[in-house]
C-alpha positions as CSV (number, residue, x, y, z in Angstrom):
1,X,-60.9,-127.7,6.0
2,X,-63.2,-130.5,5.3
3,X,-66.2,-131.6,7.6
4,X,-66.5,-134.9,7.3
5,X,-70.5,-136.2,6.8
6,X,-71.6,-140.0,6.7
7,X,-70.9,-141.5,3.1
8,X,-73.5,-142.1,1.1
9,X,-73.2,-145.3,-1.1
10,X,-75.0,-146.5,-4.7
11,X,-74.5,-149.1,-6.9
12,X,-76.1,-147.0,-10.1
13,X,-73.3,-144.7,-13.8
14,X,-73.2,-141.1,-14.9
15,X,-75.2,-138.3,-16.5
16,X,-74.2,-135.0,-16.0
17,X,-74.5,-132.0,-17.7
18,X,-75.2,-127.7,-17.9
19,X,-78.2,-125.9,-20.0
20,X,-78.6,-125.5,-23.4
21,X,-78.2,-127.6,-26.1
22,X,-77.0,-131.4,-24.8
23,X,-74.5,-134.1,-26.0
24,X,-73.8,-137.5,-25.0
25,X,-71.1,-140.0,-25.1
26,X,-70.5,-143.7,-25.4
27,X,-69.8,-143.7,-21.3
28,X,-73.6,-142.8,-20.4
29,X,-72.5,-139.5,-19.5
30,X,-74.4,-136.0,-20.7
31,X,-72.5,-132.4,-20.9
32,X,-73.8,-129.3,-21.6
33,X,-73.0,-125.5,-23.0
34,X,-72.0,-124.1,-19.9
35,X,-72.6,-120.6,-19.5
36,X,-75.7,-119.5,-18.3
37,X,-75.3,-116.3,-16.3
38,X,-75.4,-113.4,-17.5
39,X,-72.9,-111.5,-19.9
40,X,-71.4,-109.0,-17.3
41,X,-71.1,-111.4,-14.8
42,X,-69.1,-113.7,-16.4
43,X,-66.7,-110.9,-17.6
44,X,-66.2,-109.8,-14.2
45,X,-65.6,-113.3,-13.0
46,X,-63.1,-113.8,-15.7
47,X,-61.3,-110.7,-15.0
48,X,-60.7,-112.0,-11.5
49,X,-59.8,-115.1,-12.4
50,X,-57.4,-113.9,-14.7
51,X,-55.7,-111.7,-12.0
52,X,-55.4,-114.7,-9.9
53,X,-53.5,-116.2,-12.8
54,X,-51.4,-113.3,-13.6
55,X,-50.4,-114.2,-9.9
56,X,-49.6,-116.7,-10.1
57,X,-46.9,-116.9,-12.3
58,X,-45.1,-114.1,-10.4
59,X,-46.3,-111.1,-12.5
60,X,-48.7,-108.3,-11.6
61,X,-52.1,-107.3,-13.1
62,X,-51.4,-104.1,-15.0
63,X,-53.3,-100.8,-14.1
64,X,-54.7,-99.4,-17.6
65,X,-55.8,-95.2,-17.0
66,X,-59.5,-96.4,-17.2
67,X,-59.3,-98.5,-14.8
68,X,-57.6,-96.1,-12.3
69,X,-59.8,-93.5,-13.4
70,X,-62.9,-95.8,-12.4
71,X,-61.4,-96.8,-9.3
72,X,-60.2,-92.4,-8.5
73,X,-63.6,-91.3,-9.1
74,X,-65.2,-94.4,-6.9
75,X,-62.9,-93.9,-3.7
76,X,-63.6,-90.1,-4.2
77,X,-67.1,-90.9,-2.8
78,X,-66.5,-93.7,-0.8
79,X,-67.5,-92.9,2.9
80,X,-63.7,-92.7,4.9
81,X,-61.4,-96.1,5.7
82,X,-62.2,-97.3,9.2
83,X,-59.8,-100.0,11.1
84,X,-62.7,-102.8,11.5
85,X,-61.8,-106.2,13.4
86,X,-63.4,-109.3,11.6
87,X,-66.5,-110.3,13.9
88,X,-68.9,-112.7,13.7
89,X,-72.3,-112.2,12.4
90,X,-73.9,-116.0,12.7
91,X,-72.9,-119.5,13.1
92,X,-70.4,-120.9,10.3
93,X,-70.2,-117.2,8.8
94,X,-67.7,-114.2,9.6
95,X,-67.6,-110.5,8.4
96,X,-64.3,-108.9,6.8
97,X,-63.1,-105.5,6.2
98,X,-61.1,-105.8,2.8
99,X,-59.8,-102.1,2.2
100,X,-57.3,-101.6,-1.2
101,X,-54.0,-100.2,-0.2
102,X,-53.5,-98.6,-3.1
103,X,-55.6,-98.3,-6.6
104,X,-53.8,-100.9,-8.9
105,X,-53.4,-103.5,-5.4
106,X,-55.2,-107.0,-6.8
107,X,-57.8,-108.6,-4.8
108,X,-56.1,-111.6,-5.1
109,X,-59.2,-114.2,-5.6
110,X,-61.1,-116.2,-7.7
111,X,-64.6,-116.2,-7.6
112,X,-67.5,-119.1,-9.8
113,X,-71.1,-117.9,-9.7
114,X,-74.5,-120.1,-10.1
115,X,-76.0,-119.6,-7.7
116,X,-78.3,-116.7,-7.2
117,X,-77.0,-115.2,-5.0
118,X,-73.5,-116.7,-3.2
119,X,-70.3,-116.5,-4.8
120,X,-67.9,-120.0,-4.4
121,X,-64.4,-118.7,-3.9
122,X,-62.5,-121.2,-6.2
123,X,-58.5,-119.9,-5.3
124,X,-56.7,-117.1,-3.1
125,X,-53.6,-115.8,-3.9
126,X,-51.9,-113.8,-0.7
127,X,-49.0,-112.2,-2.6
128,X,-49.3,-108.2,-2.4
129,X,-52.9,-108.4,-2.2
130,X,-56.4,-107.1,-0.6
131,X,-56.9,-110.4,0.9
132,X,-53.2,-111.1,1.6
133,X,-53.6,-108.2,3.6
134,X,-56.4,-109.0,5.6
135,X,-55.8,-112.8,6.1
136,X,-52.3,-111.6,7.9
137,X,-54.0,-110.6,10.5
138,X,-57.1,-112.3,10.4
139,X,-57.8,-115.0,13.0
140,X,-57.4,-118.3,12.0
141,X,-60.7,-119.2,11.6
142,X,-61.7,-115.9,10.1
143,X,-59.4,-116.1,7.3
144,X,-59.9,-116.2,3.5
145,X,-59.7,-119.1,1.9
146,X,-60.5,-121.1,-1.4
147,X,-63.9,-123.0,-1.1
148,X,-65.7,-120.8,1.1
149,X,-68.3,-118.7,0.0
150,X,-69.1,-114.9,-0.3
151,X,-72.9,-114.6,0.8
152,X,-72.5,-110.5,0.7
153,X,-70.4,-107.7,-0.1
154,X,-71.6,-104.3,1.2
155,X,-75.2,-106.0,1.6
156,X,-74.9,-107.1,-2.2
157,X,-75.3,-110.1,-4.0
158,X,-74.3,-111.8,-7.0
159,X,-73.5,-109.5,-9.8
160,X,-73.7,-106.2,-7.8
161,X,-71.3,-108.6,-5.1
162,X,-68.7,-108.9,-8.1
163,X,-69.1,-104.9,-9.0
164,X,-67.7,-104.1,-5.0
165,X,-65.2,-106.6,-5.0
166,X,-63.5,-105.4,-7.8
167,X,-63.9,-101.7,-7.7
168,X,-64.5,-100.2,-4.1
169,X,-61.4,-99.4,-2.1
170,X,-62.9,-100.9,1.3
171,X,-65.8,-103.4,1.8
172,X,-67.5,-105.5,3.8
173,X,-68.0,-109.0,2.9
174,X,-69.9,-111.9,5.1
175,X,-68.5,-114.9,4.4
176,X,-69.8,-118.8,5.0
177,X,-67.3,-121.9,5.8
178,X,-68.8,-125.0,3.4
179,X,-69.7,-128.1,4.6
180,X,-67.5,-131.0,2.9
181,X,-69.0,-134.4,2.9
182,X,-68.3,-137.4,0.6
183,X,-70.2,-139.3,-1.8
184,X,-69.7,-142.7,-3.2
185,X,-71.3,-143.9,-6.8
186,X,-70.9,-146.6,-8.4
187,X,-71.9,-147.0,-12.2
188,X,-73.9,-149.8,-13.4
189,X,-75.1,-149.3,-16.6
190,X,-77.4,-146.3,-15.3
191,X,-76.6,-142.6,-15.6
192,X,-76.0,-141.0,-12.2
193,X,-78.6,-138.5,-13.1
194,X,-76.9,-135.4,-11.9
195,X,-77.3,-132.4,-14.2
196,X,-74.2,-130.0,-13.8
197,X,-73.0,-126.0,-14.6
198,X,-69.6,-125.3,-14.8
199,X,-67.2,-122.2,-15.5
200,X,-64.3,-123.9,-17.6
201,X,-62.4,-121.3,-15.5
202,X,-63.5,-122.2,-12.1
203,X,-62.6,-125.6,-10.0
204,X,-65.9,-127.3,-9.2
205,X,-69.1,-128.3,-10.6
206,X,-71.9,-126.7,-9.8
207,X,-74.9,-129.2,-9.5
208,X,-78.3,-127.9,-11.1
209,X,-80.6,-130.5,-10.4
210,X,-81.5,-134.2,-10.5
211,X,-83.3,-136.9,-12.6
212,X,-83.6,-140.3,-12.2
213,X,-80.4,-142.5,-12.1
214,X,-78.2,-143.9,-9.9
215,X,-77.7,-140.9,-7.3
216,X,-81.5,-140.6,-6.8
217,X,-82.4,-144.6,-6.5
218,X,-79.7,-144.8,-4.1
219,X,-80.9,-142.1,-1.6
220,X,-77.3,-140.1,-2.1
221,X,-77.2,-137.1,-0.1
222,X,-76.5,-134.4,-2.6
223,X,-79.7,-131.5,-3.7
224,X,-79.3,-128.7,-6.3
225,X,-76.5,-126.0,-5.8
226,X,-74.2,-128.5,-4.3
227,X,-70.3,-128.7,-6.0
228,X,-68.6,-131.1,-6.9
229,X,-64.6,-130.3,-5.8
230,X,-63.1,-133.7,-6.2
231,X,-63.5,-136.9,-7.9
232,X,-62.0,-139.8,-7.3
233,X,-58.8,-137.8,-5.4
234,X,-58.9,-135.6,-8.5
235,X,-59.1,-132.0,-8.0
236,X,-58.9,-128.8,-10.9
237,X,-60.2,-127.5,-13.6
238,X,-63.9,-129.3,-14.4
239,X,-62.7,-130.7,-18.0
240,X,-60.6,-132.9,-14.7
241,X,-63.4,-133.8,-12.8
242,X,-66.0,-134.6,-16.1
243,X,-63.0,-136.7,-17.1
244,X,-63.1,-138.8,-14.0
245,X,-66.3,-139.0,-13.5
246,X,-66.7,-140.4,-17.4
247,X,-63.6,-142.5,-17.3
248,X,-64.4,-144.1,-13.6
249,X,-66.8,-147.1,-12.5
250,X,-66.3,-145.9,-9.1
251,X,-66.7,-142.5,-8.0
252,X,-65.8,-140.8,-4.8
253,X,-67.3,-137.4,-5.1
254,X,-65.5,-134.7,-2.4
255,X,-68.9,-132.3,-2.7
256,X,-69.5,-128.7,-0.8
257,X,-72.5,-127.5,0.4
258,X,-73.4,-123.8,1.7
């Protein structure tokens, strides 16, 4: 659900890019090795994200011995399953009570991480799932969904956030609506002097920081760890949304901010 802000306007092209080592095209436009967090991170990210895609073409994850072991030996000393109601715990955030069903139920999302600490929630699949679960029930406005973000789970953050979600058979997550604003560029010979992070996995760009160029000459409302979620109408994979913003004189950036 988008929350509309004030567009900001600039007459100004387009540099963007990661860490590590860069590269530049013919367009004016800068991309960079992505990956950046660490090792176990990312596997964990990818392991949800590739549940979310064994999803979604109708199949469902398989349930090795190891990982039922892990997950037997966890519940054994988890603290007993209570029947919590989502509350609120400040403005634009709510708590949830995620609790598995079973060992080998999914989770059922997607998760990108740059941040330090919050987790972007980049899809949500409902089908036999944790969050399924919990969004049937869920009021409206307390419900999971894709492009929200996960600021805790059990009082965890980040990595350790990742470790709970995947592997505890109940927690507690607090979770933040984004703010969605738009941002209009428009290239002029001048990069837009935006450097970027991405997941080739996820379904945003994650923006590390600014140099001169078109977005900062023109005042544009956009700081470090805001994404980029749409370009031009365009929304997927960020190999999409590079695409546009290379290919386009005119961009409309859809961009969410914590």
């Amino acid at each position: 659900r988008r929350q509309a802000r004030p567009t900001s306007a600039a007459t100004l092209p387009a540099m963007f890019g990661c860490c590590c080592a860069a590269q530049e095209d013919g367009a004016g436009v800068q991309t960079i090795n992505t990956m950046t967090i660490d090792e176990a991170t990312a596997d964990a990210k990818r392991q949800i994200q590739e549940l979310d895609r064994i999803l979604a073409n109708d199949e469902r994850a398989p349930v090795t011995e190891e990982a039922v072991a892990k997950d037997a030996e966890i519940v054994a000393t988890s603290p007993p399953a209570e029947e919590l109601s989502p509350t609120p715990v400040e403005s634009g955030t709510f708590e949830a009570h995620l609790r598995k069903d079973n060992l080998g139920q999914p989770l059922g999302l997607a998760v990108e991480q740059f941040a330090p600490k919050a987790l972007y929630i980049s899809r949500v699949d409902s089908r036999g799932t944790v969050v399924g679960a919990y969004n049937a029930s869920a009021p409206e406005n307390q419900k999971i969904l894709a492009g929200q973000y996960i600021l805790s789970a059990d009082t965890m953050t980040g990595e350790a956030a990742i470790d709970r979600l995947m592997h505890m058979q109940q927690v507690d997550v607090v979770i933040q609506h984004p703010i969605e604003f738009e941002v209009t560029l428009t290239r002029n010979g001048v990069p837009l002097g935006l450097f970027l992070k991405y997941d080739t996995l996820g379904r945003s760009v994650y923006i590390k920081g600014m140099d001169s160029g078109a977005a900062k000459s023109a005042g544009a409302d956009l700081i470090e760890g805001d994404r980029i979620i749409e370009v031009n109408g365009k929304q997927g994979a960020p190999s999409v949304l590079l695409e546009e913003l290379k290919a386009q004189d005119e961009v409309r950036l859809v961009v969410s901010r914590m």
